[in-house]
N, C-alpha and C positions, 0 to 999 in steps of 0.2 A: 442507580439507587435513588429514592424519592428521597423528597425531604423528612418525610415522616419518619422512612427506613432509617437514616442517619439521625437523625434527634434519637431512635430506641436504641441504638446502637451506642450511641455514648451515653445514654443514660445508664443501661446495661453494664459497662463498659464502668464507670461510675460506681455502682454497686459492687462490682465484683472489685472494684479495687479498696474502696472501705469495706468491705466486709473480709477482705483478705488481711488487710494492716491488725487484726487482734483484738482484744478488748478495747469496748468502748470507757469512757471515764468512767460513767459512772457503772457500768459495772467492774473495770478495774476497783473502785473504790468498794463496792459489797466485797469483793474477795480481800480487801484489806482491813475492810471494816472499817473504814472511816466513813463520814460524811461528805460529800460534794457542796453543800451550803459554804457560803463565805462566811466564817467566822464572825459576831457579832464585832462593833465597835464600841470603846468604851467610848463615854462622852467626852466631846471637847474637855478639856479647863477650860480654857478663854471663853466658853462658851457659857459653862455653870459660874465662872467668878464672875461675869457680867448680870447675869441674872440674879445673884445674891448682893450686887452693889445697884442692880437699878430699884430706884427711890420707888414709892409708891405711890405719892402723888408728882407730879411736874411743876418742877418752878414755871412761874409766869412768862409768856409768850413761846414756850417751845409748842415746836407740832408734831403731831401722830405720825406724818411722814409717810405711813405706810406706801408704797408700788403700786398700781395700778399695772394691769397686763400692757399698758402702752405708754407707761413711764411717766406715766401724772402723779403725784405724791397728796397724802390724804392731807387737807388745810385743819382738818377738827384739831380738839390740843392737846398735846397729849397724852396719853393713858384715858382717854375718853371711852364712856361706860356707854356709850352707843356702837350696837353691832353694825352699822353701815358705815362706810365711809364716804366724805366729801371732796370729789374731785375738783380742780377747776384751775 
């Protein structure tokens, strides 16, 4: 047998064994009637009561901070009303 023959063979071989196991999820789930989608998340709290305590302007000397993809943090100050940030 070639290689080729044995790669159809288990592929074959593959096939018939998922398609012999039954319904797949998501049609398991049409016949149940539910949805497959993961359930929405409600919002953090830690997340919404940080956002309702940060101030709206920055006391003096704090920074933006922001991340850069290679881990330089933004020097502008914070809550700065320029769309770019300052790496360095």
């Amino acid at each position: 047998m070639s290689k080729l023959d044995a790669q159809r063979a288990m592929r074959e071989a593959k096939y018939a064994r998922n398609s012999a196991s039954g319904l797949s999820r998501r049609e398991a789930a049409a016949v149940r009637g539910t949805s497959t989608a993961p359930a929405a998340r409600e919002p953090s709290t830690k997340l919404a009561q940080a956002a309702e305590a940060a101030p709206s302007a920055a006391p003096e000397g704090e920074r933006c901070g922001h991340k850069s993809m290679n881990g330089r943090a933004c020097t502008r100050e914070a809550a700065h009303s320029e769309k770019s940030h300052r790496y360095s």
